[in-house]
PAROKE-362037 format. One line per field, with one value per residue (C-alpha): residue number from 0; x negated, y negated, z negated. Coordinates in nm, 3 decimals. Each point is the difference from the previous one (the first is absolute). Example, Ala and Ser with C-alpha at 12.3 -4.5 7.8 and 13.67 -1.06 7.14 Angstrom:
2
num 0_1
east -1.230_-0.137
north 0.450_-0.344
up -0.780_0.066
This chain:
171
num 0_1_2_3_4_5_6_7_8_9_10_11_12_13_14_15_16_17_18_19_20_21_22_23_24_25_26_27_28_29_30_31_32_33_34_35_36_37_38_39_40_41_42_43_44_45_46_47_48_49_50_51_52_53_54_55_56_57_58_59_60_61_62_63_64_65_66_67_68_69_70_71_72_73_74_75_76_77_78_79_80_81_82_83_84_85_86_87_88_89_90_91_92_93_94_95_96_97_98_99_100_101_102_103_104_105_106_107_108_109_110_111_112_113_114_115_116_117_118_119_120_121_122_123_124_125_126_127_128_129_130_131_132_133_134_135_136_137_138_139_140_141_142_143_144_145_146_147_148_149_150_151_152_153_154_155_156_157_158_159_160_161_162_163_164_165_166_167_168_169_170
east -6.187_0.204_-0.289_-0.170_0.274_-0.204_-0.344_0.035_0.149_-0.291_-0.285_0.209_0.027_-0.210_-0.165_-0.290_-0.336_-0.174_-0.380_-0.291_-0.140_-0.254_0.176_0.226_-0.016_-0.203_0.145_0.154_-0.018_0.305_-0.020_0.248_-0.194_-0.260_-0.223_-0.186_-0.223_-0.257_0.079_-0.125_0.099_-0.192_0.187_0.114_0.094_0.178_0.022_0.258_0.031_-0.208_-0.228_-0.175_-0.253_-0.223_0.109_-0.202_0.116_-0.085_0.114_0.104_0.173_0.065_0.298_0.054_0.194_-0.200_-0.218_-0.218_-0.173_-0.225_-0.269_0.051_-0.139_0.090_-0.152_0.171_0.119_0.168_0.083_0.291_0.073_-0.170_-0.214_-0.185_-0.260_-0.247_-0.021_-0.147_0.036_-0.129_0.166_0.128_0.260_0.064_0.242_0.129_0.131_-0.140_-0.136_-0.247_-0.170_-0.260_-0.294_0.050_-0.245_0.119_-0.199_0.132_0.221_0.162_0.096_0.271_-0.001_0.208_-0.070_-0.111_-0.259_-0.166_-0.251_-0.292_0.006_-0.247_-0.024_-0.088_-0.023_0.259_0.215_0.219_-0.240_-0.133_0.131_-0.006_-0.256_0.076_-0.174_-0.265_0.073_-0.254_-0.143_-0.158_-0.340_0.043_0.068_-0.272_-0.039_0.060_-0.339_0.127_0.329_0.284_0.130_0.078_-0.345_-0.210_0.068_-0.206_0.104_0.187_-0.252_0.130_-0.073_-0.407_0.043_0.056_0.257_0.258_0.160_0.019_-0.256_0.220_0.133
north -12.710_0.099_0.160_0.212_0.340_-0.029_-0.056_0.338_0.135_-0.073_0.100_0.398_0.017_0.301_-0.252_0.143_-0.174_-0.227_0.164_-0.211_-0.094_0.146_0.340_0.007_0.236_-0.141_-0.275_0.144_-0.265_0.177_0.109_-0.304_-0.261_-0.253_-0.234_-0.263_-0.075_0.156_0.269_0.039_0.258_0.138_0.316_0.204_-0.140_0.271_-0.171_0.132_-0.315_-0.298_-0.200_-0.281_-0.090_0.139_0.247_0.024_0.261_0.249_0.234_-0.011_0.265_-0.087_0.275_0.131_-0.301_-0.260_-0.252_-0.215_-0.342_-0.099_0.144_0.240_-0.011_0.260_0.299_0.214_-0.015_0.277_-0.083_0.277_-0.344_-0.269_-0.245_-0.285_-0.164_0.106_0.169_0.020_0.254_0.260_0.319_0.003_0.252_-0.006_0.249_0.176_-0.220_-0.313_-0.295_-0.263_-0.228_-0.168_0.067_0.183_-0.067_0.279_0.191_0.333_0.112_0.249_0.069_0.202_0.164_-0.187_-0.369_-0.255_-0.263_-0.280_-0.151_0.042_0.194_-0.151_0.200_-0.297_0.004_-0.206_-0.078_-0.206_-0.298_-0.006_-0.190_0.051_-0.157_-0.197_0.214_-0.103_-0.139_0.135_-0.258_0.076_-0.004_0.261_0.283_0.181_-0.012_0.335_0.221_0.161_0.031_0.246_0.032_0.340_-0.155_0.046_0.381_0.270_0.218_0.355_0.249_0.227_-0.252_0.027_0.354_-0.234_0.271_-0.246_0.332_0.105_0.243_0.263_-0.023
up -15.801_0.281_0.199_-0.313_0.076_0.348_-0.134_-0.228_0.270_0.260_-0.265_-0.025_0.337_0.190_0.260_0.118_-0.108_0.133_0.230_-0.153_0.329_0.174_-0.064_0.242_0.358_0.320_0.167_0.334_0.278_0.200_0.415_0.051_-0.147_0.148_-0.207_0.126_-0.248_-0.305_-0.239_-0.344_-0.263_-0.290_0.040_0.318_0.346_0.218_0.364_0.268_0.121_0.155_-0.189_0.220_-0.239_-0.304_-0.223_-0.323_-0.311_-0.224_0.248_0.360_0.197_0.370_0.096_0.340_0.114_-0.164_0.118_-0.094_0.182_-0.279_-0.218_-0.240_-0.354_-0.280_-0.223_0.191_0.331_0.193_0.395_0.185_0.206_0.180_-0.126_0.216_-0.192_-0.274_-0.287_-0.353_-0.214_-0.285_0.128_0.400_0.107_0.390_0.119_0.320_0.212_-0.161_0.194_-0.148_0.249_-0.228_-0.269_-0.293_-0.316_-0.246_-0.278_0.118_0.318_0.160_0.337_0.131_0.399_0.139_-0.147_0.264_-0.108_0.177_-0.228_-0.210_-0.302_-0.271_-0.363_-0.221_-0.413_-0.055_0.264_-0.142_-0.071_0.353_0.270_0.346_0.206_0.351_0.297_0.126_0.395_0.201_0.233_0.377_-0.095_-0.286_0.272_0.166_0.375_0.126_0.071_0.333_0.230_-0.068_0.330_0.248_0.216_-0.298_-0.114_0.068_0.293_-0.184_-0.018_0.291_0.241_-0.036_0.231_0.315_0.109_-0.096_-0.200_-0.398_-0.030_-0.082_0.326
């Protein structure tokens, strides 16, 4: 009976209630932190940081000192950093200054000038259930042996030239 002043106590008190989960803000991966590994939220994933690995969530925004080494999976992913490796989304937001080196498979997209991509750009149904294919390597024999020579030997003589003055014909 000692502890029941504290218990009535503790049940008046103005703590502030608990967030049923899921309704809390994004989770903000900070410019001072590195992860080696796979994320997974079903909510937001701000990254200002490094993630070496996947990132999958509802919703992913890389920020202009973020990176990412890894695919990217979400509804919604919108890239102001860098991000090296593919991605799958519904809705793609790359912004000035953004760099992705790697496909994107997205429902919709936009492009800002200024965004730098090197990769292929595929508008699929449903990205999210599709997964990224292996290239294809191409072998010697797949390349065609070239028609003709593309050296200075080979061009045509400039037009001028067919005067036998040796000058431009306005001259």
């Amino acid at each position: 009976m000692i502890f029941n002043p504290f218990r009535k106590k503790n049940k008046n008190s103005n703590s502030p209630a608990r967030v049923p989960r899921g309704k809390l803000g994004p989770s903000i991966i900070t410019s001072d932190v590195v992860i080696d590994g796979n994320l997974v939220s079903n909510g937001e994933l701000q990254i200002d940081g490094e993630v070496n690995g996947h990132v999958n969530a509802r919703a992913a925004v890389v920020d202009i000192n973020g990176i990412v080494h890894g695919e990217v999976v979400a509804d919604d992913v919108i890239v102001r950093g860098r991000i090296i490796g593919p991605i799958r989304a519904i809705h793609v937001h790359i912004l000035n200054g953004a760099h992705v080196q790697g496909d994107v498979l997205n429902e919709t997209i936009s492009v800002e000038n200024g965004a730098f991509i090197d990769g292929k750009i595929h508008r699929v149904e449903n990205p999210l259930n599709e997964v990224f294919s292996e290239p294809e390597v191409p072998t010697a024999s797949s390349y065609a042996q070239p028609s003709q020579k593309y050296g200075f030997e080979d061009a045509a003589p400039p037009p001028y030239a067919s005067n036998g003055s040796g000058k431009k014909p306005h001259e």
